[in-house]
C-alpha angles and dihedrals in degrees: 000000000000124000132037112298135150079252090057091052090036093046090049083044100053090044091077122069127187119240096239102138096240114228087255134014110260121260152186092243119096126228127256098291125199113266107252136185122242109284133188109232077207086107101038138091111285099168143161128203119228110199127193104185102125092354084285093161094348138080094001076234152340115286098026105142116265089250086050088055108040077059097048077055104044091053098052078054091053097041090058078048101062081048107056102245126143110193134046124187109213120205096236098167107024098162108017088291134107137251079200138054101268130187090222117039143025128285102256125263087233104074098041103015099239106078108236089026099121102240091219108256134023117273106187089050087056098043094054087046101053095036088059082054091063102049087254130134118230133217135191113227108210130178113203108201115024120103108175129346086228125066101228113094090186088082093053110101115266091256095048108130085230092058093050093049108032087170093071083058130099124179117223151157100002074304135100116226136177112236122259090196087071110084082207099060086046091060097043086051100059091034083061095050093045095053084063093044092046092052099046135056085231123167115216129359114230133209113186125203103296120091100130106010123270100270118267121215103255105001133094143197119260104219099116093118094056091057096049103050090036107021102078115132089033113104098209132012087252094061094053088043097055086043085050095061094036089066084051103057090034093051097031079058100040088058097042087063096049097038090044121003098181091056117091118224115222140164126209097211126185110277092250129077104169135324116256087235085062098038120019082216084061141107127269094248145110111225126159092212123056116184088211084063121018099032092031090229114134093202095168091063098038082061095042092048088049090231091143125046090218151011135202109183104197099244097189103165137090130255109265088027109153111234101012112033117184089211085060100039094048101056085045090068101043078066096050100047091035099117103012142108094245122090122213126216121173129249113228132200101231099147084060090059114108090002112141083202084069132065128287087268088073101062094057105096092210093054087095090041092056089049090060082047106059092032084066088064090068111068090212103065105089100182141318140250123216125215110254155001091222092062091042100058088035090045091181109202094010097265091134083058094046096054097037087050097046099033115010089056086139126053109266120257114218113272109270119247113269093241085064099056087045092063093043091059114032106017123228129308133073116347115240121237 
């Protein structure tokens, strides 16, 4: 995929596997699943992503007019429409800036090409009205930490926060990222997010996979002074980081609920939590990126404290894949998820199907439809999200068509509430950790 996007750094990330030796060899047979009646996916979550960094879906580019654009948007909706789909989640802050008019940061570079220049008209508010129209939820998309994905601050408009507090600014990467270690920047941070929640009727507020950066050969973050001055009590810098991004997901949730008790809070993580050879709770795989230690985000836990509503780990990989096999990864998080709150709902890789750059099983057209397949067999998978709109309208190598035609034969219903899962699954009384 062209441009800078959290699937471009993911993608570079997954590529590279450690040389721990994994407890099996991967294969294409899945593991012992828990028996399940037959279920519809008609009621589950059947989503897209529709990311903005670096007009990646959406808009086609920077400067379009603002009617250009509302039908650039209305045709992604009605695209998730013709496939029976029932939730986008909308990029709303891609790089610190705002798809809204928002009382604390820039309008964002992507819609009219200058960051801070008004597009002419809102496009989140549009986006949640006309979703609702068409019988779509509707998510905001939000990334936390990341500022520009350029180093130099220079080129952020003069009113940019970043601009105002250098200080809550590391350079990384070639990026440039707030840090998590500051309890002000976490605060601006959510205060940022919830001035977007409190405007619009959304319904759900969405984290991707970036809390620290995905790690870089031979750089580090320079964050040792924060720790310093806030990290006492903690034995290692892992430990406060991970802390660090815990706040954020507990109180990001806490203020969502009170802010608006009717949206669901959910986070997309990296597939992999930690390997097995690391963890002994952890996958058999052989990533060479684990979100525990190299992003600081303790997903598992996030999931078995019920912090979050939902989570969507982005599995992109194929079934039989060596060293991350979707047949083994899947099952991993139905147990995860198996007696808690959260509900758990599956990241696919459209945007790999029918691309000659991946392996021979994408190009198979049915690889994604075999996903759906297999994911019916756990009890706790309620519905996937594919990433992204663009893929879907493009659906190169047929593999959308496969899967609507094989598994989304009826329109979809709205994803239920999560209280009422909940209930579904587990029956009333006191919630498990």
């Amino acid at each position: 995929m062209g441009g800078v996007s959290r699937r471009a750094f993911t993608v570079a990330a997954l590529s590279a596997f450690t040389a721990v030796p994994a407890a099996s060899a991967a294969s294409a047979t899945p593991g012992p699943a828990k028996p399940a009646p037959p279920r519809s996916a008609a009621a589950g979550m059947r989503g897209m992503w529709l990311a903005t960094v670096a007009n990646r879906d959406w808009p086609t580019r920077a400067g379009l007019r603002a009617a250009e654009q509302r039908a650039e948007l209305i045709e992604h909706l009605d695209n998730a429409v013709r496939h029976r789909l029932n939730t986008v989640i909308l990029q709303v802050r891609p790089t610190a800036d705002a798809l809204w008019p928002s009382a604390h940061e820039p309008w964002s570079q992507y819609l009219s090409g200058s960051q801070g220049r008004d597009p002419g008209w809102d496009p989140l508010g549009t986006a949640v009205t006309e979703a609702h129209a068409r019988g779509l939820h509707l998510h905001a998309w939000f990334n936390p930490y990341r500022v520009a994905t350029h180093e130099d601050p220079a080129r952020l408009v003069s009113s940019h926060p970043a601009r105002k507090n250098p200080a809550w600014v590391v350079p990384y990467g070639g990026q440039l990222y707030y840090n998590p270690g500051l309890p002000e920047v976490r605060a601006f941070v959510q205060d940022a997010i919830m001035d977007a929640v409190a405007k619009y009727a959304v319904d759900g507020v969405h984290f991707d996979d970036y809390f620290y950066p995905y790690p870089v050969a031979g750089q580090s973050f320079d964050d040792g002074g924060t720790f310093t001055t806030f990290g006492t009590g903690f034995a290692t810098k892992a430990d406060w980081r991970r802390d660090n991004i815990d706040r954020l997901v507990r109180e990001t949730a806490q203020r969502v609920k009170e802010v608006r008790p009717a949206a669901r809070f959910g986070v997309s993580p990296f597939g992999v939590w930690r390997n097995a050879a690391t963890d002994e709770r952890g996958s058999d795989t052989r990533a060479g990126v684990q979100t525990y230690d190299d992003l600081y985000a303790d997903t598992r836990k996030w999931v078995r404290e019920g912090w979050i509503d939902y989570v969507v780990p982005q599995l992109y990989w194929n079934i039989g894949m060596d060293g991350a096999d979707y047949a083994k990864l899947l099952p991993w998080w139905a147990e995860v998820a198996r007696g808690s709150r959260t509900q758990l709902y599956v990241g696919e890789a459209l945007y790999k199907s029918g691309d000659p750059a991946q392996p021979a099983a994408w190009q198979d057209p049915a690889e994604l439809s075999r996903h759906l397949t297999l994911a019916a067999r756990y009890p706790e998978v309620r519905g996937h999200v594919y990433f992204s709109a663009k893929d879907v309208a493009d659906d190169r190598g047929g593999a959308m068509a496969r899967l609507t035609a094989d598994h989304y034969t009826q329109p979809a219903a709205a994803p239920r509430r999560a209280a009422a899962e909940r209930t579904a699954l587990t029956g009333p009384g006191p919630e498990r950790p």
